[in-house]
C-alpha positions in Angstrom: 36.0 120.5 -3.7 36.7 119.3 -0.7 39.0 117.1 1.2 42.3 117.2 4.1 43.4 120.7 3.5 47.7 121.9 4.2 47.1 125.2 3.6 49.8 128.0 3.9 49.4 131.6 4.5 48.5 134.1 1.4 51.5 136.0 1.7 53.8 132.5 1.2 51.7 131.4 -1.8 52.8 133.3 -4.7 49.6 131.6 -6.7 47.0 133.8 -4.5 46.3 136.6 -6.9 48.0 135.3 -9.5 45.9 135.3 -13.4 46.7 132.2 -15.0 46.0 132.5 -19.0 44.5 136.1 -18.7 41.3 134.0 -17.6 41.3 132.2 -14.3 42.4 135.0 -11.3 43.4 132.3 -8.2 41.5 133.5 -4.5 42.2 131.2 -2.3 44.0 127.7 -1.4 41.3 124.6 -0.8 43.6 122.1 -0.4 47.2 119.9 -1.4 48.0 116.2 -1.8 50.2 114.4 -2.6 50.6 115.5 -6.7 49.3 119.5 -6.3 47.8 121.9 -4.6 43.7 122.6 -5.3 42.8 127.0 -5.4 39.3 128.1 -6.1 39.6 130.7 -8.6 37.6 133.2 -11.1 36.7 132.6 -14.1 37.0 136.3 -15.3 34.8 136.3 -18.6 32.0 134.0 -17.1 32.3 135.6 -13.5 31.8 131.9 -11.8 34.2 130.2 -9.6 36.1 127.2 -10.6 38.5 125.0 -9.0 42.1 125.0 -10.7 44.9 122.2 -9.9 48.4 122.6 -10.3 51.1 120.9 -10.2 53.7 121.1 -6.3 56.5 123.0 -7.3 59.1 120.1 -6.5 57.2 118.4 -9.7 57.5 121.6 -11.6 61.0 121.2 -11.9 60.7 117.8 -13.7 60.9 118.6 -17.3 58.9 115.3 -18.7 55.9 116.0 -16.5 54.9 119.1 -17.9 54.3 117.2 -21.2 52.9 113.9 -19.8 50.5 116.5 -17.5 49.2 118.1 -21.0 48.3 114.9 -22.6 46.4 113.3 -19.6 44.6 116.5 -18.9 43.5 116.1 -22.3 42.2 112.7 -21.8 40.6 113.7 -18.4 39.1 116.4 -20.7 37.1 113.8 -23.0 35.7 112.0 -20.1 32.0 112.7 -19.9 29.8 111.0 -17.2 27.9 112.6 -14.7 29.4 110.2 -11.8 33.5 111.7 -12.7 34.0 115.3 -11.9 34.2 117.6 -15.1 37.5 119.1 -16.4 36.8 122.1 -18.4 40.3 123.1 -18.9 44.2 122.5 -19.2 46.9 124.6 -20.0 50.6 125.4 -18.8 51.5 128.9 -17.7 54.5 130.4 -17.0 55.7 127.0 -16.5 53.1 125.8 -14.3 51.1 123.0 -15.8 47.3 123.4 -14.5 43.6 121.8 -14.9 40.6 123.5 -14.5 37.3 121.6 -12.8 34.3 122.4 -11.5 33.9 123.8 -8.2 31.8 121.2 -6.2 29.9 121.6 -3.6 29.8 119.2 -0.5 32.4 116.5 1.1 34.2 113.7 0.5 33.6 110.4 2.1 36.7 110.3 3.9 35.0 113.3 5.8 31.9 111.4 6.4 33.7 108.5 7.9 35.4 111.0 10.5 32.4 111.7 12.0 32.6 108.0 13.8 28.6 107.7 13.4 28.5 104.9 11.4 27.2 105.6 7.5 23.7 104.3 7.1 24.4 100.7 4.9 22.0 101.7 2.5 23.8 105.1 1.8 27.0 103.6 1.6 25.6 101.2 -1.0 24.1 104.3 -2.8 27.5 105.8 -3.1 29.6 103.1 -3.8 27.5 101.9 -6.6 27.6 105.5 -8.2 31.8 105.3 -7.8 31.4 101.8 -9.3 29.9 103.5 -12.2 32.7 106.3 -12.8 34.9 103.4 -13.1 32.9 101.1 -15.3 32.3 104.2 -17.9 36.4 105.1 -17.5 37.8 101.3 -17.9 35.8 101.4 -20.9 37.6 105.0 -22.3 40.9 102.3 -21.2 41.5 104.8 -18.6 42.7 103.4 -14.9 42.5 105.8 -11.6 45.2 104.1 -9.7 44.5 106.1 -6.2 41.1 105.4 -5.7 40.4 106.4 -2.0 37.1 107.9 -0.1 39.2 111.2 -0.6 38.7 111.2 -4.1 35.0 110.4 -3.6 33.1 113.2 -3.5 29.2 113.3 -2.1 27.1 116.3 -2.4 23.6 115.6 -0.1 20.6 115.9 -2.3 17.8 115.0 0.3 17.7 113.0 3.1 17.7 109.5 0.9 19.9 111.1 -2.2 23.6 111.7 -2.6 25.3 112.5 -5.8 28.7 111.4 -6.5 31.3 112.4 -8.0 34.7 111.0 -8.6 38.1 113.0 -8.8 41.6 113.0 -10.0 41.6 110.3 -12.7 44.3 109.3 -14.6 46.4 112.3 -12.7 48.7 108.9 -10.6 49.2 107.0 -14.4 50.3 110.6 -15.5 52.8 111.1 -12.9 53.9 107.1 -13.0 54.8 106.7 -16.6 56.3 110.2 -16.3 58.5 109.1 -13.1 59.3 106.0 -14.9 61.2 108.8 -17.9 63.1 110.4 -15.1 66.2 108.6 -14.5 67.0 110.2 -11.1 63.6 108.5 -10.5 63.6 105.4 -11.9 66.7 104.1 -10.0 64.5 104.7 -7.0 61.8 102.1 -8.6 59.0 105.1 -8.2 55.5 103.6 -7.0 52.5 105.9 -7.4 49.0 104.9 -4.7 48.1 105.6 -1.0 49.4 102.2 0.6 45.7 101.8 2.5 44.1 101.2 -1.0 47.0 99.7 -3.1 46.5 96.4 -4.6 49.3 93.7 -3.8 50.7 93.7 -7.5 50.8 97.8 -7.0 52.7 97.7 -3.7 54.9 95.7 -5.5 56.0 98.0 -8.3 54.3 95.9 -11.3 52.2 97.5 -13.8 48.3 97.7 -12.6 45.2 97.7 -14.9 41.2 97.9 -13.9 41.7 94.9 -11.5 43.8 97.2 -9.4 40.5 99.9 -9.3 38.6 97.0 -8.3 41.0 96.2 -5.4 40.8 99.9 -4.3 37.2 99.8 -4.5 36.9 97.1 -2.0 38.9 99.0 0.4 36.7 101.9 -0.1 33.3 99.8 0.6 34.9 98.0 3.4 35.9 101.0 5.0 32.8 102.9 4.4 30.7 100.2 6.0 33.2 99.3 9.1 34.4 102.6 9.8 38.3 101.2 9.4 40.3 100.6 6.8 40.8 96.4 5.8 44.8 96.7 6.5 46.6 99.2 9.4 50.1 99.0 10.8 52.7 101.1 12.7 54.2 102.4 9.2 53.5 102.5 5.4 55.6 99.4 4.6 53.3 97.3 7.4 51.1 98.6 5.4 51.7 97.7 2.2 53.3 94.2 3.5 49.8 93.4 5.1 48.3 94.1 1.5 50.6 91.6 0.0 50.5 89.5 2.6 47.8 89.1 4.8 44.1 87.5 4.5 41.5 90.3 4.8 38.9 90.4 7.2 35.5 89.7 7.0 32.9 92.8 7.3 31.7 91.2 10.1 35.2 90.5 11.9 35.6 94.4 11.5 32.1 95.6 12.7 30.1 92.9 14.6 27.0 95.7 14.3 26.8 94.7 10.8 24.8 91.8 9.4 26.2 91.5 5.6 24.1 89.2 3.2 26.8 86.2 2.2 26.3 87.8 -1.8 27.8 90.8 0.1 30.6 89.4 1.7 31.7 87.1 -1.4 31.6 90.5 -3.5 34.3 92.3 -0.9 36.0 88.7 -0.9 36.3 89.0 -4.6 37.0 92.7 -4.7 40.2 92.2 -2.2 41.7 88.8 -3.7 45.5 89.1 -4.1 45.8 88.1 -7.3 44.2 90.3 -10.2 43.1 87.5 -12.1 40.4 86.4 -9.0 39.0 90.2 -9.0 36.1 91.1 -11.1 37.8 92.1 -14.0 36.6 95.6 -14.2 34.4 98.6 -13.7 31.4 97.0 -15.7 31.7 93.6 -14.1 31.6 95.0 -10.4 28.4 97.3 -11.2 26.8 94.3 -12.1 27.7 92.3 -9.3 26.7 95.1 -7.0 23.2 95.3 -8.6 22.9 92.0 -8.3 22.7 92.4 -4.5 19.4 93.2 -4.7 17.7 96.5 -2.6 19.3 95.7 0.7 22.5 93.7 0.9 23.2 94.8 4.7 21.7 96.2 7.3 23.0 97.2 10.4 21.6 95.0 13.5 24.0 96.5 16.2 26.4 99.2 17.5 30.0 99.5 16.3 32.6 98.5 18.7 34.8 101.3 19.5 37.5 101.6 18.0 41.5 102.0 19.7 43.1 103.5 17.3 43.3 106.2 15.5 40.2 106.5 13.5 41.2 105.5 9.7 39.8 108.1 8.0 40.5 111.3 10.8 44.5 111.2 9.3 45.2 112.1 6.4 45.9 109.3 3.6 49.7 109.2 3.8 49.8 108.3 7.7 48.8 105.1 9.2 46.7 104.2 13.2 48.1 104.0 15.7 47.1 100.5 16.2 49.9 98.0 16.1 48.9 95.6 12.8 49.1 91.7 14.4 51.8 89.3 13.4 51.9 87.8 9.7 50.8 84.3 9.7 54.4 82.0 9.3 54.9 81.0 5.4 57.0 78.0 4.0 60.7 79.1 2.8 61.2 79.4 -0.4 63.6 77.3 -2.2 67.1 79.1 -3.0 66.6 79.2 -6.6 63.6 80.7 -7.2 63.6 84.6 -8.1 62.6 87.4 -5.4 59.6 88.8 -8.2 58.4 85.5 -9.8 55.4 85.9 -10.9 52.1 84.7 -8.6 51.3 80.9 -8.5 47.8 80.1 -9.6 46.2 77.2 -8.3 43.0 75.6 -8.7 41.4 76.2 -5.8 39.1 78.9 -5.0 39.8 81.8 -2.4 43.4 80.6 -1.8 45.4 83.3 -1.4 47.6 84.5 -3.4 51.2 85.3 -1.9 53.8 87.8 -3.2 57.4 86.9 -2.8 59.0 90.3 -3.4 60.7 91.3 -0.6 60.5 95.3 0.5 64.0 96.4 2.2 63.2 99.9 2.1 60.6 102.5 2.2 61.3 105.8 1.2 58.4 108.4 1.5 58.7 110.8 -1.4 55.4 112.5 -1.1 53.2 113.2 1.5 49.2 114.8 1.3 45.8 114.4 1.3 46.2 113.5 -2.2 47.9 110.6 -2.3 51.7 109.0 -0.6 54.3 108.6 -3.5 56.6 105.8 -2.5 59.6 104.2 -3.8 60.7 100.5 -3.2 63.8 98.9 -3.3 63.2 95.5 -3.8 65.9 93.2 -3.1 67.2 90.2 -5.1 67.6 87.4 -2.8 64.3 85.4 -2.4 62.0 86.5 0.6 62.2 83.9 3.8 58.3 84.2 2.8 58.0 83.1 -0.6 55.7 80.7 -2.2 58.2 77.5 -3.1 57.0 76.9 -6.8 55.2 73.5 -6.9 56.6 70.1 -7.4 56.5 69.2 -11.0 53.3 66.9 -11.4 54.0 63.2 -10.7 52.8 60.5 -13.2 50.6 57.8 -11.6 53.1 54.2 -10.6 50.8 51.6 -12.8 50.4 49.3 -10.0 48.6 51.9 -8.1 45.0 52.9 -9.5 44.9 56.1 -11.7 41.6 57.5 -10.1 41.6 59.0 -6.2 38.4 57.8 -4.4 35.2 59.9 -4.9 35.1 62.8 -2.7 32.4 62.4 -0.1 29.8 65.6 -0.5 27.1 66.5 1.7 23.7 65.0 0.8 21.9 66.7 -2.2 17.9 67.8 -1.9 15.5 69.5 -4.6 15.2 73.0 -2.6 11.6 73.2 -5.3 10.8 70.1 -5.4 8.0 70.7 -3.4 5.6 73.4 -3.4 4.1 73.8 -0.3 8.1 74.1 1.0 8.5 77.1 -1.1 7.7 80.1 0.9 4.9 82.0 -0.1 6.5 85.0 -1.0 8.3 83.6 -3.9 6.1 81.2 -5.2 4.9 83.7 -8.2 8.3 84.1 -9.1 9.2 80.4 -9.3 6.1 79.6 -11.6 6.3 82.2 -13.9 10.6 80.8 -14.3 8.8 77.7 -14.8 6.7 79.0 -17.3 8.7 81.4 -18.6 6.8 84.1 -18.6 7.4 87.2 -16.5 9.8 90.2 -16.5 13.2 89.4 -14.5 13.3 93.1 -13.1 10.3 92.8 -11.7 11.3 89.6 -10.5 14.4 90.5 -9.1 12.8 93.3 -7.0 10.5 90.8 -5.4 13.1 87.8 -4.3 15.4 91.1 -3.0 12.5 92.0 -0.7 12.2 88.8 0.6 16.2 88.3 0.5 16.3 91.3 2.8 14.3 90.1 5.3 15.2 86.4 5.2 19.4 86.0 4.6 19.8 82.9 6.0 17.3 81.2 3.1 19.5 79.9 0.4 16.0 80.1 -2.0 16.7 83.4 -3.3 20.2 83.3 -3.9 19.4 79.7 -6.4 16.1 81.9 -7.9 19.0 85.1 -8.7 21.2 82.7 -10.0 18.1 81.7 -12.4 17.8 84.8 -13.4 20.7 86.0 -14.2 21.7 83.2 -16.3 18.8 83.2 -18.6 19.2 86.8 -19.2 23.5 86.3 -19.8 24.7 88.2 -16.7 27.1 85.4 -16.0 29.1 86.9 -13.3 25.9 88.5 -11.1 24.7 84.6 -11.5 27.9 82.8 -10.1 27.5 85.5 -7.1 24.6 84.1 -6.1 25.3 80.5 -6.8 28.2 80.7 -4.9 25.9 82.8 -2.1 23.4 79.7 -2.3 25.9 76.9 -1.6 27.7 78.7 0.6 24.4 79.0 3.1 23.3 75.4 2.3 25.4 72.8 0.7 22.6 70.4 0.2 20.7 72.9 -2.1 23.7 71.9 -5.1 20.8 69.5 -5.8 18.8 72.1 -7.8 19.1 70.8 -11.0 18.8 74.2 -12.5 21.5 75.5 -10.2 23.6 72.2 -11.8 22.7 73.0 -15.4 23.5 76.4 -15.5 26.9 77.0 -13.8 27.6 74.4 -16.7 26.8 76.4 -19.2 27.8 79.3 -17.4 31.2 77.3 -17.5 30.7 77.5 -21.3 31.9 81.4 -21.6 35.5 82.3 -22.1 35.8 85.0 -19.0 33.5 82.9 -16.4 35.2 79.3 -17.4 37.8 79.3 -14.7 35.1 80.1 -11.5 32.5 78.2 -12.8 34.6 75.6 -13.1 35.8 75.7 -9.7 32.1 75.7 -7.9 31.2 73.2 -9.9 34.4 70.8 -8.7 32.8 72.0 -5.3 29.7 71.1 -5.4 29.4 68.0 -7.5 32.5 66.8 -9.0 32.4 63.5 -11.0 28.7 64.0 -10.2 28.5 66.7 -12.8 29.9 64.6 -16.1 26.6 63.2 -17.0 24.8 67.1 -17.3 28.1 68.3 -19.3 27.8 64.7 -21.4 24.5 66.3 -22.2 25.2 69.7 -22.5 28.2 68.6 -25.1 25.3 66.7 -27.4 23.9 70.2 -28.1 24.8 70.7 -32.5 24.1 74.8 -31.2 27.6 75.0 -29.1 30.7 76.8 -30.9 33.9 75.2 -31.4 35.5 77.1 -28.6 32.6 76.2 -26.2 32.8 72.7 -26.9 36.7 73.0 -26.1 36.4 74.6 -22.3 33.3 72.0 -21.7 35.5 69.1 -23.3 38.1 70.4 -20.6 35.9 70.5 -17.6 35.0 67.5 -18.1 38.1 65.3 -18.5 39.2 67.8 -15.0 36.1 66.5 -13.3 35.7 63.1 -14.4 39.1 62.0 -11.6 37.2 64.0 -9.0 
């Protein structure tokens, strides 16, 4: 194990030596963070090094951890996936709470970043996607990281094209949190458990988390990887965290001109780093698939990185921030005098809006400081932020004398990207006639549009044939991506028909109703009631089906 090591001299660590449970003897000191300190010890029947964590001492001394710590170890314990590192052991001894992992050989990613030679995009993808997958099996155990960082993502080089991955320390911040939350001394303190470069808005802000918050940290980890800095940096940990509440994130591009990002790619981070949870992919599972729906080679790099001012984002350990001053928050309306400080987020129908947090943070007090995480508590104070989000005007019903129905919204014209053959370029011809047909196998199908996706980004084509795909095989969310991709490059191709028909029926399922709703207002509007007219004459569609398309349809008919 590997990682931004404190370490203290042998003769000031009373663990060197030391035989915890007759079984484990402790060598040496690898590393501390935030929650413990990491020693590579001997197993003493087996005769093989493993790595042990324990808890700091100042933690020690908090009688509900020790309990809390035995039950999550035992929950690490049951997780089995070849992608989340393997706890073999927990115990307490002599008062000190410890697990027991395997002793992994390589570096984490932070450590890769600090080299400053930009990650090859293809690796990068390689390892996110096998993070992507620790979380996906572990948000379906119902288990949540909470400090998911490129310190806890550990790479060991298998050849010149292959890394294996593993991911550490899960569950080991929910432990601590809930145990923090028991403490009184603590709780006055409003305790918040992440490292302030990865922490999703509602985090920052104190409120409980679930997989969305993961997903949020999982952005941060690809962005970074692929840039080289981190998406938010500031002067101190509350700029920090403000700017994650706050502030719009860049683009990929914004951050590293040298990179060419496909616009699937870019809508993906997008989605990854919304404010509110609800706009995220909802977990682990739903994020794998999105990512494999990129195809081979969803960026490439066309050009060097600019250099950098600051302090490179990964060279310090997690707990600090760059040098480089973070630029001034973009002015908000005031919020009205009655609203509460932590109302709840607005949601409004329209896509990528932002979503604003109007807790206000008067102080930051660093608890905890380490390569394993920054343990912060927030005071958050009860008169409304100068920066909150008024709550909308309540709805206004139309004055009779004044028609019911706004004017149509003009929308770019529409064309049949297939409609034509010879138009179709070559390379994907095969793959159109056999959807035609339907005949074919979509994997193989898939791996052909990626190759010419890869080499073609600016050809909407691919994204629309994806989209296809995807839908005909269920993978709603991979099939909005591309959709989404498609109009984004070429508003004119929304007049595929299948593109039309699709995100219709797409807008059918419970989880995707809300986004592929919204597209569809985008794209077509009133245009769109005559497809979902026909869609609703199907005898096939469920009750509930029938209700969100019944919806949509009312929603779009005025638009």
């Amino acid at each position: 194990m590997s990682g931004p090591v404190s370490r203290v001299q042998h003769g000031e660590d009373p663990m060197i030596g030391r035989v915890i449970d007759e079984r484990y003897r402790v060598l040496r000191q690898l590393g501390e963070g935030g929650i413990g300190r990491v020693y590579v010890a001997q197993h003493l029947r087996l005769g093989r090094e493993v790595a042990i964590k324990t808890l700091l001492t100042r933690y020690e001394s908090i009688p509900v951890l020790k309990e809390r710590f035995t039950r999550e170890a035992a929950a690490l314990a049951s997780l089995n996936h070849p992608n989340i590192v393997t706890v073999t052991d927990f115990g307490v001894d002599d008062g000190t709470p410890y697990l027991v992992m395997e002793l992994l050989a390589g570096e984490d990613l932070a450590a890769l970043i600090e080299r400053g030679e930009p990650l090859a995009p293809q690796r990068v993808m390689r390892i996110v996607r096998q993070m992507v997958r620790a979380l996906a099996y572990a948000h379906e155990q119902k288990l949540v990281h909470r400090d998911l960082k490129p310190h806890n993502v550990f790479v060991r080089a298998l050849g010149p094209y292959d890394d294996h991955v593993e991911v550490l320390d899960f569950g080991l911040a929910r432990f601590l949190s809930d145990a923090w939350k028991s403490a009184p001394k603590l709780t006055a303190q409003g305790a918040l458990i992440g490292t302030p470069a990865y922490m999703a808005p509602e985090q920052a802000s104190g409120q409980d988390v679930d997989a969305t918050a993961d997903i949020y940290a999982s952005g941060c980890v690809l962005f970074e990887a692929l840039t080289g800095r981190r998406v938010f940096e500031g002067k101190t940990q509350a700029d920090i965290m403000r700017a994650h509440m706050l502030t719009d994130a860049p683009t990929l591009r914004e951050a590293d001109p040298g990179l060419a990002p496909s616009p699937a790619l870019d809508a993906l981070v997008a989605r990854c780093l919304e404010k509110s949870p609800s706009r995220r992919y909802p977990n682990g599972r739903a994020l794998l698939e999105a990512l494999d729906a990129l195809g081979w080679d969803p960026v490439q790099r066309v050009g060097p990185r600019p250099r950098h001012e600051g302090v490179a984002p990964s060279a310090i350990a997690p707990t600090q921030t760059s040098t480089r001053p973070s630029g001034p928050l973009p002015a908000q309306p005031h919020a009205s005098a009655g609203a509460p400080a932590n109302s709840a987020p607005i949601e409004l129908p329209t896509r990528r809006l932002p979503w604003i947090l109007g807790a206000s943070v008067a102080a930051v007090l660093l608890v905890g400081l380490g390569a394993g995480g920054v343990y912060v508590a927030l005071r958050v104070v009860a008169p409304p932020h100068p920066h909150a989000v008024p709550l909308p005007a309540p709805v206004q019903l139309p004055v009779p004398d004044l028609p019911s129905v706004p004017p149509p919204v003009e929308r770019p014209p529409a064309r049949e990207p297939f409609a034509v053959a010879a138009e179709v370029p070559e390379a994907l011809r095969p793959v159109l006639a056999e959807l035609d047909a339907g005949r074919g196998t979509w994997r193989a199908q898939i791996s052909t549009i990626s190759r010419y996706q890869s080499a073609h980004r600016d050809d909407p084509l691919p994204a629309l044939l994806l989209g296809r795909i995807y839908t005909q095989e269920g993978l709603f969310d991979p099939a909005l991506t591309q959709y989404d991709a498609a109009y984004t490059l070429d508003a004119s191709v929304r007049g595929d028909p299948s593109m039309r028909r699709d995100l219709i029926r797409i807008a059918r399922d419970e989880a995707q109703h809300g986004k592929a709703g919204a597209l569809i207002r985008d794209a077509w509007g009133r245009e769109a009631v005559g497809e979902i007219d026909a869609q609703l004459r199907s005898a096939a569609m469920g009750a509930d089906e029938r209700a969100r398309l019944t919806e949509l349809r009312e929603y779009l008919a005025t638009r």
